[in-house]
DRENPA-3360 file (N, C-alpha, C; in nm, 2 decimals, always signed):
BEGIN
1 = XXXXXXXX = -0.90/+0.15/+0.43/-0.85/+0.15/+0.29/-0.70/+0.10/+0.29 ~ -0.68/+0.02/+0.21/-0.50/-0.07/+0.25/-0.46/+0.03/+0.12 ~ -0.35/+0.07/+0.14/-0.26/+0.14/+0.02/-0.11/+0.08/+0.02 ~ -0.07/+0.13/-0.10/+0.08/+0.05/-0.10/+0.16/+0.12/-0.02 ~ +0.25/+0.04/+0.07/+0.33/+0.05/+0.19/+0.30/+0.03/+0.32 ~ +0.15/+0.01/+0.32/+0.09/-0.03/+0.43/+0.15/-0.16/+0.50 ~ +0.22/-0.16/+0.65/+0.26/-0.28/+0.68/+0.13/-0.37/+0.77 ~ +0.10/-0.50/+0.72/+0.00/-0.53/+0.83/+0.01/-0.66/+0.82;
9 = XXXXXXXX = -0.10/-0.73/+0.91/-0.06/-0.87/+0.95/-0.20/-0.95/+0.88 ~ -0.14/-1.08/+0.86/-0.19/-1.19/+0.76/-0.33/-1.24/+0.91 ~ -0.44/-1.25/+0.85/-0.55/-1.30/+0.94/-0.57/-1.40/+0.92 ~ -0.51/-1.47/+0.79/-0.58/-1.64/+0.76/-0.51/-1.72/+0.71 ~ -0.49/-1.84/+0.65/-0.43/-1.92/+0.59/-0.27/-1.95/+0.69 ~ -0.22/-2.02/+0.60/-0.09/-2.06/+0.70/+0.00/-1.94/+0.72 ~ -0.03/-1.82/+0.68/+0.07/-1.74/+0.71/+0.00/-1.63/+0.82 ~ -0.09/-1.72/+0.90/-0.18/-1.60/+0.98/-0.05/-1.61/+1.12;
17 = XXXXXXXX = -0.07/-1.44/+1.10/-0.04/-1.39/+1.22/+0.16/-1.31/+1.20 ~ +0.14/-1.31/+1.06/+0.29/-1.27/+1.00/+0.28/-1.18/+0.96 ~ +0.35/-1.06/+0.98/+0.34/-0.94/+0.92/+0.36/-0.93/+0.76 ~ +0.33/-0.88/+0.76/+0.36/-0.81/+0.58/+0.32/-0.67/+0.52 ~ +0.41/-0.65/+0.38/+0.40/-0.50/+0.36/+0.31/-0.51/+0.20 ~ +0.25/-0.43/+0.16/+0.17/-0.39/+0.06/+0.23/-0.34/-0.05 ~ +0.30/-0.43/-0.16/+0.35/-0.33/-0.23/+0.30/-0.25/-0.36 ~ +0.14/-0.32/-0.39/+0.10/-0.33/-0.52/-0.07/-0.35/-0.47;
25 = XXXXXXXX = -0.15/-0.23/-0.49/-0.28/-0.28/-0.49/-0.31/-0.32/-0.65 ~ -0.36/-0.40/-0.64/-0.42/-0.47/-0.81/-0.55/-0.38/-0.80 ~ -0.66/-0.46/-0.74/-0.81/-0.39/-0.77/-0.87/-0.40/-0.63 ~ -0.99/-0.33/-0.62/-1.04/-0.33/-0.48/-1.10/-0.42/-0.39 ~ -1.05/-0.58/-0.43/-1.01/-0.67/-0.32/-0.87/-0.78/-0.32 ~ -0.76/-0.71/-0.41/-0.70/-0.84/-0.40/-0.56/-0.68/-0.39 ~ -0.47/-0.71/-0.37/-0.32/-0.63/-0.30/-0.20/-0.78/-0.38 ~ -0.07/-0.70/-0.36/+0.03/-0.80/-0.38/+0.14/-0.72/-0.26;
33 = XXXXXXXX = +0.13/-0.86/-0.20/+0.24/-0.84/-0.06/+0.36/-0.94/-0.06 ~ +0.44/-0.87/+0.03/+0.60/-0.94/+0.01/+0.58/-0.95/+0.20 ~ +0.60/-1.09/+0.25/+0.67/-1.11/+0.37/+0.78/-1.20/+0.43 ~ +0.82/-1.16/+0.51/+0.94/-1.22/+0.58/+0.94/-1.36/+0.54 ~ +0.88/-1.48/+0.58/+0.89/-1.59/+0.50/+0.86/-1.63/+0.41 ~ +0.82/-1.56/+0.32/+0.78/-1.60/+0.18/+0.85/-1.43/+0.10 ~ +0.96/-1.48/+0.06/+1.07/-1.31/+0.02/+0.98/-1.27/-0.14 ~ +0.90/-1.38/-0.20/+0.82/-1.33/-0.34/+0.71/-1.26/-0.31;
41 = XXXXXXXX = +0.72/-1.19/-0.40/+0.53/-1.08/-0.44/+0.46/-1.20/-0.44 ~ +0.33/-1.19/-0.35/+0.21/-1.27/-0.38/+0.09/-1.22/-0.36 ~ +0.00/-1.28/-0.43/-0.15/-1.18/-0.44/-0.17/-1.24/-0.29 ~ -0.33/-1.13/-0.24/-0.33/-1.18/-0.10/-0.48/-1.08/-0.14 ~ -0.60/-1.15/-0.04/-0.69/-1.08/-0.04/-0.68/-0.96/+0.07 ~ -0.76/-0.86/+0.03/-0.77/-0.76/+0.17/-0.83/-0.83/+0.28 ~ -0.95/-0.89/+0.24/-1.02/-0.93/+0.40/-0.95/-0.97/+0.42 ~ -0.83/-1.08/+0.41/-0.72/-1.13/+0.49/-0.62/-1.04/+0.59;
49 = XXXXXXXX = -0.63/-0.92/+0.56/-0.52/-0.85/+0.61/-0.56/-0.74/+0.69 ~ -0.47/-0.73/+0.81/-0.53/-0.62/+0.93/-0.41/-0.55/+0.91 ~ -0.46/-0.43/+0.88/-0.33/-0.31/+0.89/-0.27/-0.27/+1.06 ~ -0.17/-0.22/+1.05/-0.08/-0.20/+1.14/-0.08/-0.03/+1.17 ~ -0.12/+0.04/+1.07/-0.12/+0.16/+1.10/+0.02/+0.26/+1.08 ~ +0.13/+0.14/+1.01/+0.23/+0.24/+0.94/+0.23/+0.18/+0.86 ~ +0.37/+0.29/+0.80/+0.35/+0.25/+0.60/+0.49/+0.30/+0.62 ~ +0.53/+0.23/+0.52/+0.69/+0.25/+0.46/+0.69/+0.27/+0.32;
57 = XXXXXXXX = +0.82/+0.30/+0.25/+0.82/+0.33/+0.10/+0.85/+0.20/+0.02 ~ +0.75/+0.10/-0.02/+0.71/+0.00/-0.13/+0.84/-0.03/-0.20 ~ +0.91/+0.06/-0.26/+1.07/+0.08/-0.29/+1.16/+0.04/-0.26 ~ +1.18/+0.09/-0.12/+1.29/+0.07/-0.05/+1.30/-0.09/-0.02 ~ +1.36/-0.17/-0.02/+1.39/-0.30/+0.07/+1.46/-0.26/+0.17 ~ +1.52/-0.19/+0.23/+1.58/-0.16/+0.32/+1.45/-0.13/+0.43 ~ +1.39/-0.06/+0.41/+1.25/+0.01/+0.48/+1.15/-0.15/+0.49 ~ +1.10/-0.19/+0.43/+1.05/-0.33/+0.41/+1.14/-0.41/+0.52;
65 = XXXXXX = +1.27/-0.49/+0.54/+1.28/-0.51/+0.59/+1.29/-0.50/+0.73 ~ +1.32/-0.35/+0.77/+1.27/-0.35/+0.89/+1.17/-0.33/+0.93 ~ +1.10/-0.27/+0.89/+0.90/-0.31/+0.92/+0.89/-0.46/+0.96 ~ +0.93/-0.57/+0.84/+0.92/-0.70/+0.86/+0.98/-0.76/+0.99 ~ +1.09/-0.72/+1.02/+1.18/-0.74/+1.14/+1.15/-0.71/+1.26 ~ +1.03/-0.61/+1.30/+0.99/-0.58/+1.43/+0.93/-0.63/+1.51;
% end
């Protein structure tokens, strides 16, 4: 189950293999994530995305970008 703050990594499209953080579940297949190259909210499917197994606070950009930075 992906929840907001979940950090995890992109499995498809040109941004496979980039981490990113969860800041917004919409409905139960589509999330809106912010990552390191791409600094805007963008819709993103779940099956796209492999969690990482932490979570930061959605809020913070401070917390966001170091998750992103690791």
């Amino acid at each position: 189950m992906i929840e907001e703050g979940m950090v995890c990594v992109k499995k498809t499209g040109r941004d496979a293999g980039e981490r990113c953080v969860v800041i917004n579940v919409l409905d139960n297949q589509f999330v809106e994530i912010v990552s390191k190259k791409r600094k805007q909210a963008r819709k993103a499917n779940i099956l796209h995305l492999s969690p990482l197994g932490k979570k930061v606070n959605p809020k913070s950009e401070e917390e966001i970008r170091a998750a992103l930075s690791e």
